[in-house]
Each structure stands twice: as C-alpha cells, then as structure tokens.
C-alpha positions, -999 to 999 in steps of 0.1 A, spaced: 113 -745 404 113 -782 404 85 -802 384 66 -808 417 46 -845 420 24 -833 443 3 -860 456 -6 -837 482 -41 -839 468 -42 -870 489 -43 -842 518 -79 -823 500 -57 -791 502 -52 -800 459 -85 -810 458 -104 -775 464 -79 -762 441 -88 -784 414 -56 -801 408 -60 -838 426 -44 -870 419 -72 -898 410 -67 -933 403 -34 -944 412 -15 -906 408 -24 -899 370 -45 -867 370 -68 -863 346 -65 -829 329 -97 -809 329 -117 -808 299 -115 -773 281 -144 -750 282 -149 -740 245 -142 -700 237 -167 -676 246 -194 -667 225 -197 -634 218 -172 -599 232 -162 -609 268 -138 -588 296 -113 -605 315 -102 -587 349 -67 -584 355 -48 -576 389 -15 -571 391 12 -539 397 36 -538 375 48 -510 355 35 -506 322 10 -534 328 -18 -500 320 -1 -498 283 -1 -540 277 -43 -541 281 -46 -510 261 -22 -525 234 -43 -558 237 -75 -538 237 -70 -519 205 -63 -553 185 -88 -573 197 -126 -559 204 -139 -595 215 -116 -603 241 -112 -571 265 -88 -572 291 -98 -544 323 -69 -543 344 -72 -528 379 -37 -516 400 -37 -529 433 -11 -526 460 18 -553 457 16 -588 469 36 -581 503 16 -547 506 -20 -563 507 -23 -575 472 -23 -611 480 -47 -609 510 -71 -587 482 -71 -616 455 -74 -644 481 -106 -626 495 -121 -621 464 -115 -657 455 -135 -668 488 -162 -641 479 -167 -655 445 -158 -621 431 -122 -623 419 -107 -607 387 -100 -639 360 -61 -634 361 -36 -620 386 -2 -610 392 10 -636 417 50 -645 423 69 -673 418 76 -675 455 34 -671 462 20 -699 432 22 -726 460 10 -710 490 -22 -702 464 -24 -733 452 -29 -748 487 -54 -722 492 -75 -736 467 -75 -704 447 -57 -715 413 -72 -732 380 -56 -753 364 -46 -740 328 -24 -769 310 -53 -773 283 -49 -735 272 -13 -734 277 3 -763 267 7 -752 231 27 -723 243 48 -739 266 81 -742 245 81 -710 241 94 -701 276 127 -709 294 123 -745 307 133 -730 341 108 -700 344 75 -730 329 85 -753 359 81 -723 378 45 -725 374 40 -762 369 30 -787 401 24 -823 395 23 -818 358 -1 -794 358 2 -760 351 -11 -725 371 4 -698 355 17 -680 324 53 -667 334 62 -631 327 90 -618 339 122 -632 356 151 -619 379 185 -635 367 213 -621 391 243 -600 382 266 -580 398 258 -541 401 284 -520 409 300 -488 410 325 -485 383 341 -453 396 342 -469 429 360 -496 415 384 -476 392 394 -451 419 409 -480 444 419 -503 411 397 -534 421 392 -559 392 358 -566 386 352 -602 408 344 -630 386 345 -657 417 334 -656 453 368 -658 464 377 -628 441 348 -606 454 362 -612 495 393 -604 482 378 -567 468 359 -566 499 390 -568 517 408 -543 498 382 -517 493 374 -514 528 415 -515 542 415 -487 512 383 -468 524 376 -478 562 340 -456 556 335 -478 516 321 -513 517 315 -535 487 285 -546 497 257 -548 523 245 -570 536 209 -573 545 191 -594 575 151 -584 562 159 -599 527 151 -637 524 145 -633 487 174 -618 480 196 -643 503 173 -669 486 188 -661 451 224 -667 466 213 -701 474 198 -705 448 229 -703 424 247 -725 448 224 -754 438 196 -748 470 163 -768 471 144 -754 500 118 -772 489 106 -806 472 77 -829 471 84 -867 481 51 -892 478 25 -872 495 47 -851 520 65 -814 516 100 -817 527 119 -788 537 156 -782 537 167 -747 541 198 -758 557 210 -779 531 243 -782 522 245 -752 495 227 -727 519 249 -736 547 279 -726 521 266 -696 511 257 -688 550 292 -699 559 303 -678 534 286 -644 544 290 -649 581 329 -652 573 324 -610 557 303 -599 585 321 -615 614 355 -594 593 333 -565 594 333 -565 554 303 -558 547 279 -534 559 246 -544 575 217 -525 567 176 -525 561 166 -536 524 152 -506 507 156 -484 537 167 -448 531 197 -453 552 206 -483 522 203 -461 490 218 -434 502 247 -457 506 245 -466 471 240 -426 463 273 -419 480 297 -447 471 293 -458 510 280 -489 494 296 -500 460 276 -531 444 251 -551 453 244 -591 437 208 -586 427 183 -592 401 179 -579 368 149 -556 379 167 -540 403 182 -521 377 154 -499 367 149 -496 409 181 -475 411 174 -455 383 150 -442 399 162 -442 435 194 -426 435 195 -402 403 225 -387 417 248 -413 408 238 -417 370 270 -431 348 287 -444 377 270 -479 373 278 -511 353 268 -545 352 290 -575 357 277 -612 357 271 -626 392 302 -639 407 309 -681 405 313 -701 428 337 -719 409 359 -704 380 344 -713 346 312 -731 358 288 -703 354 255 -706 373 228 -685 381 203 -672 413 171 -658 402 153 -636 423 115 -626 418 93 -629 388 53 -628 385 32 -650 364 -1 -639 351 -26 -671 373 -60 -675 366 -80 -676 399 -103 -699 409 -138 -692 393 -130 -677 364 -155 -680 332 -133 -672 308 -100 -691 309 -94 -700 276 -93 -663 268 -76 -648 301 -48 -675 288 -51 -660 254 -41 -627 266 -19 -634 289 0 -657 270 1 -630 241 17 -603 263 48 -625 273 58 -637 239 46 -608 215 77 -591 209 61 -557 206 44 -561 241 71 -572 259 97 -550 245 76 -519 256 75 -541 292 113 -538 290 113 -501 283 83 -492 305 88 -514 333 125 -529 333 106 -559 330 131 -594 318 112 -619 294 113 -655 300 107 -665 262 133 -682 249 137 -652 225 134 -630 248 176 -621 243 168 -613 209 142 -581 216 154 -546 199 152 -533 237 177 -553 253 209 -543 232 202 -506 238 225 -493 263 211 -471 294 227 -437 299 222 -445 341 249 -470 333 273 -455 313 253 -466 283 262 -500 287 235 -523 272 228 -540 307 203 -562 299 225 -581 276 247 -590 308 207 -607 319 200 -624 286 231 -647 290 225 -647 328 191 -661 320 204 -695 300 220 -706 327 198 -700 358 200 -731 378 166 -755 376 164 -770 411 155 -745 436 119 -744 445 95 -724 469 71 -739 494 30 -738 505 40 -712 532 63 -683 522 48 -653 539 54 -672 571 90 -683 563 95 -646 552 86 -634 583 107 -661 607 137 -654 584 135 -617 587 131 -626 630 158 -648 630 184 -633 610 174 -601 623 180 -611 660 218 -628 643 229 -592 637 219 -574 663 225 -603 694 249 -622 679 248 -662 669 258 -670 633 233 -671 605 234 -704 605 222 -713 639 194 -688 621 183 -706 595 181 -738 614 157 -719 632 140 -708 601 139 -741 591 119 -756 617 95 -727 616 85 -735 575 83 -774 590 54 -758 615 37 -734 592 33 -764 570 22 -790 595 -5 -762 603 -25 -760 571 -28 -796 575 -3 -809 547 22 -842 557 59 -830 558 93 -838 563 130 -824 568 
C-alpha cells in the first residue's frame, strides 16, 4: 500500500483515532509511554494457525511480558465486528489480527493507536512494500506478519497428460486455456470466480492497480483505472470463450474441481497452498508451483493477496510491550519458521527467503520446495496498490455486481463501474471528502 498523506484528519474521522494533522500537516508523533513496571499481560486476538504455539513460545522466554491470546472467529466471520465493539466498550484485547485490506476502515473508526515510536527501530527489517502496508500519513498502525505473493498453482499431471507448457505470460496462459479445454471439453485451466474481490484485487494489483489514494484531504477512488480495466478486459475475453469455468470461491462445488482435475490451476496467494493441502487430500503429488504469469515477457511483477498485521487497538496500556511481542514473532527466525510450518504462514522480513522452512520441499507438491517460488515472488510485489476506509462495503457491491455479470449478462466491466461508484458512496457516508 501507498504511503498514504492522509490529511483526512482535517475530517475528525483521524482525530478519534489519534493520528491528526496539526499545524500546517506535520503530525506530531506521540510521546512514548515508558515500559511497564513490573510483569504485565497483553491480550491478543487473532485466528491464525499456530498463533496458540507463538504466545507459548514468547511466554516461556519472557515471565514479565505475558502475551494471552484468545481465537476468535475470522475478520469476515464476525471477528472484526468483535474487536470494534470491544474498542467502543473500552474492553478490547491490546493487539489484534486485522488485514491489510481492514487497517483503513479501522483507522477511520477511530480504533487504532498509533505505534511509530515503538516500531520505528524495526522497520527496515520488513519488505518496504508489506511496512507501507501499515503506514498512513507517516504514521504507523501495525506490525506486518504475513504476506500473500501470487503464483501460479497447478496440476502438473494435468498439464503433462495434454503437453501444455507451463504459461510464463498472460497471452501464453489463454493460449493453454484454449488448448486444454479443445483437448478436454469437461477440463478448464482455471475458474473463475464472481464472490472473490480479493482474489480479482491481486490481478489488478500486479497489473499496476491503485484503487485507492489520498489527494490533500479527500479519498479518491479508481477501481476502473486503466490496469483493472486490462485485467477485466482480459478475463471477460475467457469467459465470453467459455474458457474458464465460473464457480463460488471455496464452495464444495470449486475444490472438488480442483480434486478431480475438472479445474487445473488457480493464480493465488502463497497461503493458499497450505488451504489445499488440506482440502483436497486426494490429489497429493499432483501439484506444483509456477511463478504468476507476466504481463509482459521478462518484466516480472507481482499481486499480493491477503496478509494480517498484529494493530494495537485503541486503549491499550501497554503498547510499548504489545509492540515488543509482536514485533519479536515476525522477525525471530525460530517463531516465524514454526509459523511457516504450523500455519503456511509467508514472512515479510526481508530475511524471510532465508528461513530453514522455506527450502524444504512439501510431499502435497511433489516435494517441490514451493515456498521458494514465494520468496522471489515477494521481492518483486508491486508497491502502488492500496485499500480504502470502506472495504466490507466494496466487498459486498463487488460480489453483487459481478455476481449479477455472470448470471444476467453485461461485461465485468460495466461491473466495476458500478462497484466503483458504490466505494465513492460508502465513503461519502462516514463523512470523509472524496473523489474519482
């Protein structure tokens, strides 16, 4: 995400959450609360796997800062709505797992501190991309943990049986559309899904997307811009040849395609992975990993999809520490690798390539060292795509819009334009200035 100037304290939004502008537009940075005296306990939300074994790991090392961490449902599934209620209560845990594409839509809910005096020592220690990820205005919300650098997953046997080349280019991945399906009329390289924004955000976001920016002291908005319209253009063109298939994200119906060889890649993020493993046994050593397809030959760039940084919520006591840990569990190299074997968690430390658990090979994919395929992904994701104050509500217009595309017909285009003016409203209605 973009190094947002948001000015949009000049709105009061930025002001509950402690992050205004004074002056004219320098922000002063809060003065940092001295360390706790004496054994203290952060609370920690969040829902990833292997999150359990990261306190406990913390725990047994340190007896003055203890970290309780509580499982709660995922963000989507009623997680966010928890933390944001408990923030209003005055009762929320001291750090959460909140997502890239959620850090502004909590920020403009006045539930984020700002950490930049406990983190900034840190901070060159993560991927420049994956820090601006958590950074508005100069300021910093968040400790990043995880990423989701794209790559191609696909069904090798698939792909040997009807000899189709791996794709290295959009162009060459139509083309093996094309021929798989003319070989296979039942066999489609991909699917193609209308409930996925994130997932069709992570296209767009290698093609060189902003859907969102900061100008002055308004949002703007531009989820038709000239890169999403490609990559629209470009998708449209394989569903309107009927070469792709069109199903539900993470419905039965959609890995039991995968299970069968109905369905023979997918372009997703790293941590989707570890979500086949575990979804469709049956097809174990009939995987591999390719790097996601370019848009042009040689000029490799990157989508990202997903990631959660550790924020500390508003009213926390003990933020020096809750950064402490939270910092400690992304860049310890112990931690994390047990993140990556427990969880199928990706670091965002500039290290991160380097950890023992990323050149082992996993036996679902043919003992192929996957992650590897992630690690160079990572270096190149591109730096300019960002996400807006309102993403539940574009969420839910994208899944309406495109969904009423594939079923009635229209292009997915004429979709997103009408996405697009439904992030303009959702903005305009919590009050904040923006523009297209």
């Amino acid at each position: 995400m973009r190094k947002a100037s948001l000015a949009l304290g000049l709105t009061g939004v930025l002001l509950a959450g402690g992050l205004a502008g004074c002056g004219d537009g320098e922000r002063q940075e809060p003065a940092q609360q001295p360390a706790a005296k004496g054994p203290v306990t952060v609370e920690w939300w969040g829902w990833a796997p292997g999150y359990d074994k990261a306190a406990a790991a913390w725990n047994a090392g340190h007896p003055n800062i203890q970290v309780k961490f509580t499982q709660v449902e995922s963000g989507g599934k009623g997680g966010y709505q928890k933390m944001l209620s408990a923030v209003k209560a005055g009762n929320a845990p001291c750090l959460a797992q909140v997502g890239v594409e959620t850090l502004a839509s909590f920020l403009v809910e006045g539930a984020l501190e700002d950490i930049t005096p406990y983190a900034k020592e840190s901070a060159a220690k993560f991927q420049p991309w994956a820090l601006n990820s958590v950074t508005f205005g100069g300021r910093q919300v968040g400790v990043p943990v995880d990423a989701g650098p794209m790559g191609l997953i696909y069904r090798k046997d698939v792909f040997d049986k009807h000899k189709i080349a791996v794709p290295t280019t959009w162009e060459e991945f139509a083309a093996a559309a094309q021929k798989l399906h003319e070989a296979d009329p039942k066999a489609f390289l991909a699917s193609f899904n209308p409930d996925d924004m994130y997932g069709f955000s992570g296209l767009a976001w290698q093609a060189g997307a902003s859907w969102f920016s900061t100008s002055g002291d308004s949002w703007k908005v531009s989820i038709t811009d000239e890169a999403t319209t490609k990559v629209a253009n470009y998708w449209q063109g394989l569903l309107d040849k009927k070469l792709v298939e069109v199903k539900p994200a993470w419905s039965d119906a959609w890995f039991k395609a995968f299970n069968d060889g109905e369905v023979a890649s997918l372009v997703s993020a790293v941590w989707m992975t570890k979500v086949l493993e575990e979804s469709v046994p049956k097809s174990k050593g009939k995987w591999a990993v390719a790097p996601m397809p370019d848009w042009v030959a040689g000029q490799t760039v990157t989508g990202n999809v997903g990631g959660s940084p550790n924020a500390v919520l508003k009213g926390c006591k003990n933020p020096k520490e809750a950064v402490e840990f939270a910092t400690w569990m992304s860049t310890d190299r112990g931690a994390f690798d047990d993140l990556v074997v427990n969880g199928g968690l990706f670091p965002t430390t500039t290290d991160g390539a380097s950890l023992p658990s990323i050149a082992k090979g996993r036996p679902f994919y043919g003992d192929q060292p996957i992650f590897q395929v992630f690690a160079k992904a990572a270096t190149t994701v591109a730096p300019t795509f960002a996400w807006g104050p309102t993403t539940p509500a574009v969420n839910d217009a994208f899944n309406t819009e495109v969904g009423k595309v594939v079923t009635k017909g229209g292009t997915l285009l004429d979709a997103l334009k009408a996405v697009q003016a439904k992030a303009v409203t959702s903005i305009k209605d919590k009050g904040l200035s923006v523009t297209e």
